[in-house]
N, CA, C and O atoms as a MOPAC input file, in Angstrom:
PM7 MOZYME 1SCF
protein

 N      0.85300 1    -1.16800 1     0.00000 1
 C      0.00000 1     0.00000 1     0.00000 1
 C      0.89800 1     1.23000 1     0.00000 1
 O      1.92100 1     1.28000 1     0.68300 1
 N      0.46200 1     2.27200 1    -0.82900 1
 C      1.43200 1     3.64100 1    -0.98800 1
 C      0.55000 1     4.73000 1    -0.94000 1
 O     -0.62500 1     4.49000 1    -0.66200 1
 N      0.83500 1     5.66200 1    -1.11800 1
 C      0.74800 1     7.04500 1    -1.50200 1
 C     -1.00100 1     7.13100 1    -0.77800 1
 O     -1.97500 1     7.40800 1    -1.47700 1
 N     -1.07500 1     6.86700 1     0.54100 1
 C     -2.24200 1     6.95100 1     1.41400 1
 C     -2.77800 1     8.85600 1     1.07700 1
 O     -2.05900 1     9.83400 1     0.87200 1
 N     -3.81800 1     8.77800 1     1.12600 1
 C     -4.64500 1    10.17100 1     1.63200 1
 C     -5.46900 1    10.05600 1     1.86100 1
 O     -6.36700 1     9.75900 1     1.07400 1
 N     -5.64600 1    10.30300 1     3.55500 1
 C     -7.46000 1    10.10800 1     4.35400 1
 C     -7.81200 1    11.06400 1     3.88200 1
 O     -7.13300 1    11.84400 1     3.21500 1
 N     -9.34200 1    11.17400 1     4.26400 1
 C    -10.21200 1    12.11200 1     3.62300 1
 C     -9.80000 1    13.38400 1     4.39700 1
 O     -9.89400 1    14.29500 1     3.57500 1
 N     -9.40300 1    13.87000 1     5.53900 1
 C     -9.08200 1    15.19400 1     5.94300 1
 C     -7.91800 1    15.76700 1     5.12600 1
 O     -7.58700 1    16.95300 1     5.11500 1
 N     -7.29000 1    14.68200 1     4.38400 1
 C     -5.85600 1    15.40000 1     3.46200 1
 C     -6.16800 1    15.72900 1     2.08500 1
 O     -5.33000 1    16.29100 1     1.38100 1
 N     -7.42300 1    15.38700 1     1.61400 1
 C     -7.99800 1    15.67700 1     0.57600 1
 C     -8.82700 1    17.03900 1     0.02200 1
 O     -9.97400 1    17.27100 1     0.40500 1
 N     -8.14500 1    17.86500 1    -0.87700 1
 C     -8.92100 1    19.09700 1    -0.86100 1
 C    -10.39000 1    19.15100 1    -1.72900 1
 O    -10.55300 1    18.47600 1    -2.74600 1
 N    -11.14600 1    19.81100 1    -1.32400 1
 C    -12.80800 1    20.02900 1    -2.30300 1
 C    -13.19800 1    18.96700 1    -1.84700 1
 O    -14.00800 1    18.47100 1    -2.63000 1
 N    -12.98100 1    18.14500 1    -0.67300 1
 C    -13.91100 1    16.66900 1    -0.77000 1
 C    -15.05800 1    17.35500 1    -0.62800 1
 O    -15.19000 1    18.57500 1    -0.52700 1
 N    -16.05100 1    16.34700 1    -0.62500 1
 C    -17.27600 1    16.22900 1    -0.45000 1
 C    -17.59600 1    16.01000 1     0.88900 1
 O    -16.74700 1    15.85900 1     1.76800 1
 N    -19.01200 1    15.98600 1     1.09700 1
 C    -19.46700 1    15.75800 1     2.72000 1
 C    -19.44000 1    14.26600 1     3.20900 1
 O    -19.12900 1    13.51400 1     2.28500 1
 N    -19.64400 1    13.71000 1     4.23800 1
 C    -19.02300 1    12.65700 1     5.11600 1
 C    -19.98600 1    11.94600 1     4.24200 1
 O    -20.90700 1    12.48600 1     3.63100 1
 N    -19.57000 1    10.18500 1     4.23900 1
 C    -20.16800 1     9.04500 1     3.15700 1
 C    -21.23400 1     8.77400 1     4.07400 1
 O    -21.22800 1     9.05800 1     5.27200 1
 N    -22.23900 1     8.15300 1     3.37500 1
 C    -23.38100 1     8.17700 1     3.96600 1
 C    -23.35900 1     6.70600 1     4.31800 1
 O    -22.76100 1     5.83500 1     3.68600 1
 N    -23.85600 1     6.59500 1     5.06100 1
 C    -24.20000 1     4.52500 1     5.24500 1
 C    -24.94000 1     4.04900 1     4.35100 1
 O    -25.53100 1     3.06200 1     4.78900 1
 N    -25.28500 1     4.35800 1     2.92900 1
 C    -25.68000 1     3.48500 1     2.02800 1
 C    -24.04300 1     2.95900 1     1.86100 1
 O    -22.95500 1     3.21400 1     2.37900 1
 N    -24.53700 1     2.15400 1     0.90900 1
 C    -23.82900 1     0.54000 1     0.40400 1
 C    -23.58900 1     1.40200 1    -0.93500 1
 O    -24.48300 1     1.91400 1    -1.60900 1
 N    -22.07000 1     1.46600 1    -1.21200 1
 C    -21.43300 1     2.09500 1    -2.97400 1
 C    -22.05300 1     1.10100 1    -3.86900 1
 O    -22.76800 1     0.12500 1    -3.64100 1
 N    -21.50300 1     1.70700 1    -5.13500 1
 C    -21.38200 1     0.43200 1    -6.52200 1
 C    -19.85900 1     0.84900 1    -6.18700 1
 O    -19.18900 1     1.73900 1    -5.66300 1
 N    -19.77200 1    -0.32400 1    -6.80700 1
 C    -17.98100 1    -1.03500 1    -7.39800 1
 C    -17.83800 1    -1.07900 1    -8.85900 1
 O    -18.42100 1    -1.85600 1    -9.61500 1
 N    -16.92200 1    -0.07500 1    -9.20600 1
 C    -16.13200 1    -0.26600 1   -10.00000 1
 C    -14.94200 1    -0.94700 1   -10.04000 1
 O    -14.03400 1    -0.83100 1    -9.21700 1
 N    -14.95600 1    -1.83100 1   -11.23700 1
 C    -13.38500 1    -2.29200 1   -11.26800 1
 C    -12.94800 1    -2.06200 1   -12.89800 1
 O    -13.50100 1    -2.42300 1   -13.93700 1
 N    -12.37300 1    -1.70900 1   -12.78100 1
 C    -11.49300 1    -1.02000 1   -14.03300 1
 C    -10.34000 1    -1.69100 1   -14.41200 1
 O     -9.38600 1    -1.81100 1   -13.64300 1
 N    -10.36500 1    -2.44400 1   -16.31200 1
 C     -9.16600 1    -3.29100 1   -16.53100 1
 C     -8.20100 1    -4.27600 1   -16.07400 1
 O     -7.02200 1    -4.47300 1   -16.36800 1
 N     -9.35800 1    -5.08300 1   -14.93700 1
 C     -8.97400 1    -6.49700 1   -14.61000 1
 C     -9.07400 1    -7.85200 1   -15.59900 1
 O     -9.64900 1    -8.89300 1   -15.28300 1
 N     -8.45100 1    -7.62300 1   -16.74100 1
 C     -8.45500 1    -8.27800 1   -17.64200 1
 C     -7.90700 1    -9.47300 1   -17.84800 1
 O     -8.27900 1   -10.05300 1   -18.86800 1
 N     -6.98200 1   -10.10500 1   -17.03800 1
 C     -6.33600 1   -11.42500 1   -17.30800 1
 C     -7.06500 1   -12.29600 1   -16.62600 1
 O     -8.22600 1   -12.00500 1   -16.34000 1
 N     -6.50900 1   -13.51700 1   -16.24800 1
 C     -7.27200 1   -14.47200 1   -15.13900 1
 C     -6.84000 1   -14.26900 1   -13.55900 1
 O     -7.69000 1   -14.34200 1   -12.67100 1
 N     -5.41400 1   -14.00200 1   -13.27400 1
 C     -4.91500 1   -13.21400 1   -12.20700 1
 C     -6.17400 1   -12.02800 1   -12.06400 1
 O     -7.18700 1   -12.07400 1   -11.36700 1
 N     -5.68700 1   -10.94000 1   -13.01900 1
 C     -7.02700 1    -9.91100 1   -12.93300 1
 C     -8.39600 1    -9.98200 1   -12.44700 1
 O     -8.75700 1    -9.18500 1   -11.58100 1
 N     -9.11700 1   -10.76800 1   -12.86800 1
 C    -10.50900 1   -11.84400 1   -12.87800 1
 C    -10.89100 1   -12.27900 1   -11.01400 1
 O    -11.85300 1   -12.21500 1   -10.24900 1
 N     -9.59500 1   -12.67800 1   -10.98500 1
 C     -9.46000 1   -13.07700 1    -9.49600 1
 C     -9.59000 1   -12.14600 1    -8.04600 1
 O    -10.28400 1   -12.22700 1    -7.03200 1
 N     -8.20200 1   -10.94600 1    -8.69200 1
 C     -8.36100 1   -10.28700 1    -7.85200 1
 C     -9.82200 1    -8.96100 1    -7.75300 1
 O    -10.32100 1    -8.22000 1    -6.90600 1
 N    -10.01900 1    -9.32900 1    -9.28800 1
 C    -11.59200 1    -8.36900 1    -9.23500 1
 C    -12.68200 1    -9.11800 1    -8.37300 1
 O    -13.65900 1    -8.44500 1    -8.04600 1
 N    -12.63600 1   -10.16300 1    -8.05100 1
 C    -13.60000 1   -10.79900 1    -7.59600 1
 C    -13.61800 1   -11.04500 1    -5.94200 1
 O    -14.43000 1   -11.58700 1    -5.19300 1
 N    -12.57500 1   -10.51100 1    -5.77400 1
 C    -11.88700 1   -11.04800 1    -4.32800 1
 C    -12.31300 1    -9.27000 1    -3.86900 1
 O    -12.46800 1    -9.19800 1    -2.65000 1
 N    -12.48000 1    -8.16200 1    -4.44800 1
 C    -12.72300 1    -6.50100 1    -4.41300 1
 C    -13.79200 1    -6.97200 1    -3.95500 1
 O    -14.08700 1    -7.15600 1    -2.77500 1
 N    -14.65100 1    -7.26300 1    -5.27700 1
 C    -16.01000 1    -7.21900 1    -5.37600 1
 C    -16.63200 1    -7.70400 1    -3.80900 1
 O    -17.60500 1    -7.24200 1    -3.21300 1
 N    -15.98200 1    -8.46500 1    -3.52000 1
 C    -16.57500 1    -9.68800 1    -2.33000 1
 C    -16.81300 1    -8.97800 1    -0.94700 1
 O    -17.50300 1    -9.42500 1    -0.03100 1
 N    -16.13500 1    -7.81900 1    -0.95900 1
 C    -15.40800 1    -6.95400 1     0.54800 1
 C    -16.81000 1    -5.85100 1     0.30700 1
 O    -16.90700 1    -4.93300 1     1.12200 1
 N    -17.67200 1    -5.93500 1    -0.59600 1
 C    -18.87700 1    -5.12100 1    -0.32500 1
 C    -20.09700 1    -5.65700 1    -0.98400 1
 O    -20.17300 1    -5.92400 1    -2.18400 1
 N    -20.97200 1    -5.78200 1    -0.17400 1
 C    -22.12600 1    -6.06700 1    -0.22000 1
 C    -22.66900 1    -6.28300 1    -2.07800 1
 O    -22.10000 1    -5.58800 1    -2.91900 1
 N    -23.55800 1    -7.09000 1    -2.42800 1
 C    -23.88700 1    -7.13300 1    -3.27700 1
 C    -24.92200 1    -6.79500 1    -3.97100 1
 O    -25.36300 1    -7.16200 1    -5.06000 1
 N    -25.42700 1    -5.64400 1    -2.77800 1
 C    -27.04500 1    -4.71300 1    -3.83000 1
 C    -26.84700 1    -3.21900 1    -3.41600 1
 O    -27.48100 1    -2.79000 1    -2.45200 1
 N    -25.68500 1    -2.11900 1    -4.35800 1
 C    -26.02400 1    -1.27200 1    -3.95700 1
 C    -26.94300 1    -0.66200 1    -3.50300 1
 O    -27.93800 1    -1.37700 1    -3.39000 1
 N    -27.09900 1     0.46300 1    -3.14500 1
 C    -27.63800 1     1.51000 1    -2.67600 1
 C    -27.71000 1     2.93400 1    -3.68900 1
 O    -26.93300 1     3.85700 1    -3.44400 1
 N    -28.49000 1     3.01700 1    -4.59900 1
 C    -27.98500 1     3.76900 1    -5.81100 1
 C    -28.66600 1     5.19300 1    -5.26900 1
 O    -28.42000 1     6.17300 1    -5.97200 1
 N    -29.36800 1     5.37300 1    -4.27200 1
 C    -29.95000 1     6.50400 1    -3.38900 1
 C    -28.44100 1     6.92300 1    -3.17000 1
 O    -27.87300 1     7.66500 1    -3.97100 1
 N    -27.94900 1     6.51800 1    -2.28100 1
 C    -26.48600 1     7.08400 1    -1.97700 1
 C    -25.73300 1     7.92300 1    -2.94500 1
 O    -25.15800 1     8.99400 1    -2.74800 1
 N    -25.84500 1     7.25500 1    -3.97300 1
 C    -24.65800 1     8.17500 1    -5.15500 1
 C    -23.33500 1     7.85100 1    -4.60400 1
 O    -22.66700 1     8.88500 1    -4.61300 1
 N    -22.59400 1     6.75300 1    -4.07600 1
 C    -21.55000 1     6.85700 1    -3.76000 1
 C    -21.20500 1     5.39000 1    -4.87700 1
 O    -21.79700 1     4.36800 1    -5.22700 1
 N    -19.68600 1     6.15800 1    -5.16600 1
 C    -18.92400 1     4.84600 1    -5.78900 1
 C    -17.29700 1     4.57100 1    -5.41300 1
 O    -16.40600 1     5.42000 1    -5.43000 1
 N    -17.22800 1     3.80400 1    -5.23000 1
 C    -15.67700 1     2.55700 1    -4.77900 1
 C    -15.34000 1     2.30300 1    -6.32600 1
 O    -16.03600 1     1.54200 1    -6.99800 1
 N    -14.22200 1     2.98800 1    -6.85700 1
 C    -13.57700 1     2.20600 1    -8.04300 1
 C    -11.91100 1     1.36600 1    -7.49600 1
 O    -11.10200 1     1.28200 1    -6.57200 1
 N    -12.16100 1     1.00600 1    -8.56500 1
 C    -10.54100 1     0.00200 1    -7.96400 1
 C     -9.89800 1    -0.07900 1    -9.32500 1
 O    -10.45700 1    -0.90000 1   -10.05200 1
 N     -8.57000 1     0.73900 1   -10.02700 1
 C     -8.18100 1     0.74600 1   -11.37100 1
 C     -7.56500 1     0.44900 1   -11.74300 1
 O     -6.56200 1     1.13600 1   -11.55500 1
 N     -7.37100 1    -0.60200 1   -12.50800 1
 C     -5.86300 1    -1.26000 1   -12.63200 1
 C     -4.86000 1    -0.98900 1   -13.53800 1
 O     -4.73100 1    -1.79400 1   -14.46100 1
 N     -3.91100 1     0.22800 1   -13.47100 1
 C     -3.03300 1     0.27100 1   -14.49700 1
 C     -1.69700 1     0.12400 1   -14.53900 1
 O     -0.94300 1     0.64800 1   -13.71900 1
 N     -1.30100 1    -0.65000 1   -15.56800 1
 C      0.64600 1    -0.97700 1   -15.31600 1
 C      0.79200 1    -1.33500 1   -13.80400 1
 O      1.33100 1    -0.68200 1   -12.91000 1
 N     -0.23400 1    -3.32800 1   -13.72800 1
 C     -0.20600 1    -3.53400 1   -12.33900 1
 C      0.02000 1    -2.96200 1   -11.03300 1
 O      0.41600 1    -3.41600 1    -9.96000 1
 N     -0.26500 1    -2.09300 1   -11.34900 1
 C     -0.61400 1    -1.24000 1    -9.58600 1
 C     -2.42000 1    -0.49500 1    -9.91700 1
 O     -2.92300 1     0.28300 1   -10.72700 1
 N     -2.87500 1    -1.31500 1    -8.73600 1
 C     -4.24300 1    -0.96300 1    -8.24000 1
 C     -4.62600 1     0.25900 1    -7.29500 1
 O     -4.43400 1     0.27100 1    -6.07900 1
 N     -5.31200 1     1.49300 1    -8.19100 1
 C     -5.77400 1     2.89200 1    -7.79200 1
 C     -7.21500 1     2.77700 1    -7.10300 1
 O     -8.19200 1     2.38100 1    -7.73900 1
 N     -7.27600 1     3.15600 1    -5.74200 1
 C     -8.44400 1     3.25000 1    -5.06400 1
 C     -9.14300 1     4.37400 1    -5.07900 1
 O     -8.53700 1     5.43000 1    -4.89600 1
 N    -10.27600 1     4.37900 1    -5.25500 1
 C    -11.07100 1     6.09000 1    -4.87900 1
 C    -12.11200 1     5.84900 1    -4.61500 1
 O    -12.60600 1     4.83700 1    -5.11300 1
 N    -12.75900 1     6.53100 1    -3.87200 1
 C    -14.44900 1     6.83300 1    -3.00900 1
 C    -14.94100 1     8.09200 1    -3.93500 1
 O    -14.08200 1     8.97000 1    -4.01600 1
 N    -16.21700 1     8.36700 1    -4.68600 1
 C    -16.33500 1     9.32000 1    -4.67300 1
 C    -18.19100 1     9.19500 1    -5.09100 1
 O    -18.62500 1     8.11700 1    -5.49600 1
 N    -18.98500 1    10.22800 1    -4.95000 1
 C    -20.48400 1    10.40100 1    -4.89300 1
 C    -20.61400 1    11.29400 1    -6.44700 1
 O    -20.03700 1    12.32700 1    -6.78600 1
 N    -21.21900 1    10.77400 1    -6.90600 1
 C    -21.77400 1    11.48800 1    -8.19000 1
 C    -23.29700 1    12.45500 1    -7.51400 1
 O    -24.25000 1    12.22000 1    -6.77000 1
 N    -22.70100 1    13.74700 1    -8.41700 1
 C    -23.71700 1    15.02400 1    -8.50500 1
 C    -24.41600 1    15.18700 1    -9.81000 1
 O    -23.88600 1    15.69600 1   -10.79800 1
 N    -25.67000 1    14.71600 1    -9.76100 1
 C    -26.18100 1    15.54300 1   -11.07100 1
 C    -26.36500 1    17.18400 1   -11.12800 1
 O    -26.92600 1    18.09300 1   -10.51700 1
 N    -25.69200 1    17.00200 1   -12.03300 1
 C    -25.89100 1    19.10600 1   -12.44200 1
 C    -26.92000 1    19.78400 1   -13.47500 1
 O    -27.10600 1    20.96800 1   -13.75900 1
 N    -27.39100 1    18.84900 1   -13.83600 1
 C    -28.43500 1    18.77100 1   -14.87500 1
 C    -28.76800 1    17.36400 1   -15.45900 1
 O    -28.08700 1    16.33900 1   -15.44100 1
 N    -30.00400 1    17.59700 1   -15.98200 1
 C    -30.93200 1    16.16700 1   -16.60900 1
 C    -29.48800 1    15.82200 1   -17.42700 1
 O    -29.38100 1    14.59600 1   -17.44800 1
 N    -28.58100 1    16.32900 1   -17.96600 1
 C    -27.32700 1    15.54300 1   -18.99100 1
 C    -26.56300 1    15.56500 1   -18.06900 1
 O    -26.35700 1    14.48700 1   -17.51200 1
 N    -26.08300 1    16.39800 1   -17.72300 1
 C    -24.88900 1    16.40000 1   -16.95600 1
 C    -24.48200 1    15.95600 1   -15.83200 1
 O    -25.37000 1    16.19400 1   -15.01400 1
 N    -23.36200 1    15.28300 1   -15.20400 1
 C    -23.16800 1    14.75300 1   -14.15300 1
 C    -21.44800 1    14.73000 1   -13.76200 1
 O    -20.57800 1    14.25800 1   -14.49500 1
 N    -21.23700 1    15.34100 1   -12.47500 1
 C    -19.87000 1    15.47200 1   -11.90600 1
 C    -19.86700 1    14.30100 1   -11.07500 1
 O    -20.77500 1    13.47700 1   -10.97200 1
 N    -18.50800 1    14.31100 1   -10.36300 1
 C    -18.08100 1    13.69200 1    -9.23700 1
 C    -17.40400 1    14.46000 1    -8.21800 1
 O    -16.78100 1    15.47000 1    -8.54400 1
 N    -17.46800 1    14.05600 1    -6.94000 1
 C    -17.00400 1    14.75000 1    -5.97600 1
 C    -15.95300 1    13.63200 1    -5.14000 1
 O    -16.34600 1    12.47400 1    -4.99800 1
 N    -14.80600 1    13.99000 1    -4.68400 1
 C    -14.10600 1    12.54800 1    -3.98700 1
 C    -14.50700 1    12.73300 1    -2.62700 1
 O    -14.42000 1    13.81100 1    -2.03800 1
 N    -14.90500 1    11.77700 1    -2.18200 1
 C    -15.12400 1    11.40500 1    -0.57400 1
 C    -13.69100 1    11.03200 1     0.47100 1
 O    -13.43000 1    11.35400 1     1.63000 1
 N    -13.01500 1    10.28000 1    -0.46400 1
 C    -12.28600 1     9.88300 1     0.60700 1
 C    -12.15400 1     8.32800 1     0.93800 1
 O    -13.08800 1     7.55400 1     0.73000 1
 N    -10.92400 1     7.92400 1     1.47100 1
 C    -10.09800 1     8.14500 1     0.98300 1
 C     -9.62300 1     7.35700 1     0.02600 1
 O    -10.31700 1     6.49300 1    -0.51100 1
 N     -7.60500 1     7.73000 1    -0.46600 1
 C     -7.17800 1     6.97900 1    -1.78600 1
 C     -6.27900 1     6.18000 1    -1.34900 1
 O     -5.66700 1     6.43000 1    -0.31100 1
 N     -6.06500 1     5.12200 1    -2.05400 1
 C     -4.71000 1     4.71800 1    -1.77200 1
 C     -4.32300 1     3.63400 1    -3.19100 1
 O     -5.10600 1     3.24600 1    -4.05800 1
 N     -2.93500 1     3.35500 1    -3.05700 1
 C     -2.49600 1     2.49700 1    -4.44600 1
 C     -2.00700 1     1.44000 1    -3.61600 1
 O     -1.51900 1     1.41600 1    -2.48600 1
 N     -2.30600 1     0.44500 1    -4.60600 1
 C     -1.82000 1    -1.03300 1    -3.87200 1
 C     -1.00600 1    -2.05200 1    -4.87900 1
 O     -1.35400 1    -1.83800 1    -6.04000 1
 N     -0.16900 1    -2.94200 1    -4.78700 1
 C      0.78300 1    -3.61800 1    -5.61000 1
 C      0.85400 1    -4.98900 1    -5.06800 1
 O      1.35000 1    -5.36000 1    -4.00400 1
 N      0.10500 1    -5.86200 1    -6.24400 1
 C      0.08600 1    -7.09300 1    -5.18300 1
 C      1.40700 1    -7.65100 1    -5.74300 1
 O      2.05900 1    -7.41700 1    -6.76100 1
 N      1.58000 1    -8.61700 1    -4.51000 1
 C      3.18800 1    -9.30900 1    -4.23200 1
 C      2.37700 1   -10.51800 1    -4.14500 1
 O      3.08500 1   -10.93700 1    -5.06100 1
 N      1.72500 1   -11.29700 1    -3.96600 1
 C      1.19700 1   -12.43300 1    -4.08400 1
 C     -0.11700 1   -12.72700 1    -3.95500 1
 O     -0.84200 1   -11.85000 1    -3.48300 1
 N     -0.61400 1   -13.83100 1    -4.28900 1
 C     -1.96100 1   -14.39700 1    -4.46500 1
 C     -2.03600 1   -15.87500 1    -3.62700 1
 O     -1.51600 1   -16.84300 1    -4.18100 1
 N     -2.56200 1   -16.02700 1    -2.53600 1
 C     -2.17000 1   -17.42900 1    -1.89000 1
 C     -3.73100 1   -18.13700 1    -2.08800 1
 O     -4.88400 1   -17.70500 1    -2.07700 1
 N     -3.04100 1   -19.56200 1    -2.28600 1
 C     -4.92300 1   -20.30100 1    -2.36400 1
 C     -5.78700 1   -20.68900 1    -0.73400 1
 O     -5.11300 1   -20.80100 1     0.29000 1
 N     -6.57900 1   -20.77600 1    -0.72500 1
 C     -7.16500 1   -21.10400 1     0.15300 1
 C     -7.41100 1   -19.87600 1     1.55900 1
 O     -8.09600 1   -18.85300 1     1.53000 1
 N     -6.78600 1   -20.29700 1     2.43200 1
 C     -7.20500 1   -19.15400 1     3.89500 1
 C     -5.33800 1   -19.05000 1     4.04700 1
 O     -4.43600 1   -19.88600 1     3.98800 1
 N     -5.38100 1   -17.94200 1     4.20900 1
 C     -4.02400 1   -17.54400 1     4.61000 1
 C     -3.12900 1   -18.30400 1     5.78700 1
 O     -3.31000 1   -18.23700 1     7.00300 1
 N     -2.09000 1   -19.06100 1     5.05100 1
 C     -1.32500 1   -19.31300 1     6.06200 1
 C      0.29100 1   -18.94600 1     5.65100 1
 O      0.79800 1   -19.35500 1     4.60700 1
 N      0.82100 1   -18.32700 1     6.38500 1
 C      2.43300 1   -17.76700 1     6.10100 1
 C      3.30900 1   -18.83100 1     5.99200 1
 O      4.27000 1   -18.70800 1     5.23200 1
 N      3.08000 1   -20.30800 1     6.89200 1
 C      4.50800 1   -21.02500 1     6.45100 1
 C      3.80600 1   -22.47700 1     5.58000 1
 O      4.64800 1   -23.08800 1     4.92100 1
 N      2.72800 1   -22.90600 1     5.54800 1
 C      2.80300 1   -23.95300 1     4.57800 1
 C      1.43200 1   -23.59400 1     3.56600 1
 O      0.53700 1   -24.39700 1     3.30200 1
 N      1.50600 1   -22.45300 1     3.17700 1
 C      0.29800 1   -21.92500 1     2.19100 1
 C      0.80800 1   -22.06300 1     0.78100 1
 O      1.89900 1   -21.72800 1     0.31900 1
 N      0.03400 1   -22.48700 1     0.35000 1
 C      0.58300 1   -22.99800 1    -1.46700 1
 C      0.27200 1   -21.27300 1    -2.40700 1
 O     -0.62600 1   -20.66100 1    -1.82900 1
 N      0.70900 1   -20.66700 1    -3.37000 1
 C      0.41100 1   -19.13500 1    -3.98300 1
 C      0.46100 1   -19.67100 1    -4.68400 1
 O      1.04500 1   -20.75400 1    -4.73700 1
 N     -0.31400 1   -18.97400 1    -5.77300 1
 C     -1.13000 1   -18.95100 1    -7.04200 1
 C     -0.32900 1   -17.98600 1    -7.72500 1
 O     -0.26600 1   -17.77700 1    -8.93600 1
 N      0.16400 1   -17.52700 1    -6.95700 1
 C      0.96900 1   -16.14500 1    -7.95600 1
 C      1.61000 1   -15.77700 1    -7.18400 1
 O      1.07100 1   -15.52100 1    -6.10700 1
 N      3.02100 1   -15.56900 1    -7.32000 1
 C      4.21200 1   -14.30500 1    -6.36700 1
 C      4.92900 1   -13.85400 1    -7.18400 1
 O      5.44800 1   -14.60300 1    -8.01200 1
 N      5.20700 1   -12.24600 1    -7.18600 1
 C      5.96500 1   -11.00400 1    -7.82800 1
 C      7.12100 1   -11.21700 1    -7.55800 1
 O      7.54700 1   -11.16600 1    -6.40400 1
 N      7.99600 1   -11.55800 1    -8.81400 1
 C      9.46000 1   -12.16500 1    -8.73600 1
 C      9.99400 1   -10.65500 1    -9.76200 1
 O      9.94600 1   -10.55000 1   -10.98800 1
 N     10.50900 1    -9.57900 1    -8.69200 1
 C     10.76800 1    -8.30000 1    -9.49200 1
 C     12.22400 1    -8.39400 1   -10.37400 1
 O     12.65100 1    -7.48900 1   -11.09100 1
 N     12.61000 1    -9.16800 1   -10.23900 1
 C     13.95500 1    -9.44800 1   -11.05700 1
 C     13.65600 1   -10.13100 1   -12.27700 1
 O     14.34200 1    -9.89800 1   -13.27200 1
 N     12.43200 1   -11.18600 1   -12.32700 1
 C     12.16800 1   -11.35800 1   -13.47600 1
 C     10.96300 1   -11.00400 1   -14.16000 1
 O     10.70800 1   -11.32900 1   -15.32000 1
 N     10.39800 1   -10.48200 1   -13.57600 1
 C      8.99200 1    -9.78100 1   -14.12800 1
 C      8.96100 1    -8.35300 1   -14.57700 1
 O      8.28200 1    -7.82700 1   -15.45900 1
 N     10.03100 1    -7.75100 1   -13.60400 1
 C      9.85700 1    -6.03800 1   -14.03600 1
 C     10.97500 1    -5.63100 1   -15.05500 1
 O     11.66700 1    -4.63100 1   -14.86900 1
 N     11.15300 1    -6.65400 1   -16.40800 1
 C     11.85000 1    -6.43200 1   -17.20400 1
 C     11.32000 1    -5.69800 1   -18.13100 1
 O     11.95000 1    -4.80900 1   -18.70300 1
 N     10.10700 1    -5.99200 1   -18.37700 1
 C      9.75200 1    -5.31800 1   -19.45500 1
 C      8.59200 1    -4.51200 1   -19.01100 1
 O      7.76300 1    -4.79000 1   -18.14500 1
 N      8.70100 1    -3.29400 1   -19.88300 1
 C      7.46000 1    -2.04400 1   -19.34000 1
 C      6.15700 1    -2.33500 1   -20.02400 1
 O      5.16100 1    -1.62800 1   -19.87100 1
 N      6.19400 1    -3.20500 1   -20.64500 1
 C      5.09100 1    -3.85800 1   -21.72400 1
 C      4.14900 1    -5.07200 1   -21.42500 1
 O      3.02500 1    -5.25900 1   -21.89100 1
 N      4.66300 1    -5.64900 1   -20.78200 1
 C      3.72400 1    -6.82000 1   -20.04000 1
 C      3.49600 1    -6.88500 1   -18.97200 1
 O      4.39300 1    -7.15900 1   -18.17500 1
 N      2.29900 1    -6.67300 1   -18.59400 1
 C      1.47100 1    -6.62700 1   -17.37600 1
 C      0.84100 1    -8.10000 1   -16.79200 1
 O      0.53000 1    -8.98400 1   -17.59000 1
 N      0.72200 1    -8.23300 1   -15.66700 1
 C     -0.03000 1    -9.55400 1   -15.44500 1
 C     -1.46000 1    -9.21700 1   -14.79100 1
 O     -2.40600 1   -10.00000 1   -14.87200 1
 N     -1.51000 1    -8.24700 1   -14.27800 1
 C     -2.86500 1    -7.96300 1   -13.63400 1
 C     -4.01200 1    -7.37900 1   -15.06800 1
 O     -5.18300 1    -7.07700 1   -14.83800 1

């Protein structure tokens, strides 16, 4: 996890999130790794928004590192529609994928970030 900002470090936010339930966005989880970890997002919130709320959770995946944001959509007119950020962001870089329930010394991974041989090229992504 990197480049944290709670919502008090955030300028123009918006007003405090409401206890409705967001939609989820997930953005360019395209491989089967991808697939996985979109589904493993998805799972950490409820499965019938709250579309009264106007609040949305995206999760974005670009050049394997995953971008978090909170933010409530404003209509400004019958066409038009802004966003406001709630709060808060953060970027995340997964280092592994383990199967089953987490265990640190005899857990089998599905995937681990080997940066000596993976971050050779700026062109192939696995997420």
């Amino acid at each position: 996890m990197s480049s944290v900002r709670l919502r008090k470090e955030i300028k123009r936010r918006g007003k405090d999130p409401t206890e409705h339930i967001p939609e989820i966005i997930l953005n360019n989880f395209t491989t089967r790794l991808g697939h996985s970890i979109g589904r493993m997002f998805a799972s950490l919130f409820p499965h019938n928004p709250q579309f009264t709320g106007r609040q949305v959770a995206t999760f974005h995946n670009q050049r394997d590192y995953i971008f978090f944001r909170f933010h409530r959509y404003i209509f400004k007119s019958e066409k038009k529609v802004g966003i406001q950020e709630l709060g808060p962001r953060f970027t995340l870089k997964l280092r592994s994928l383990q199967k089953g329930t987490f265990d640190s010394k005899y857990g089998e991974y599905e995937w681990v970030h080997k940066p000596r041989e993976m971050d050779t090229s700026r062109r192939k992504f696995h997420l």
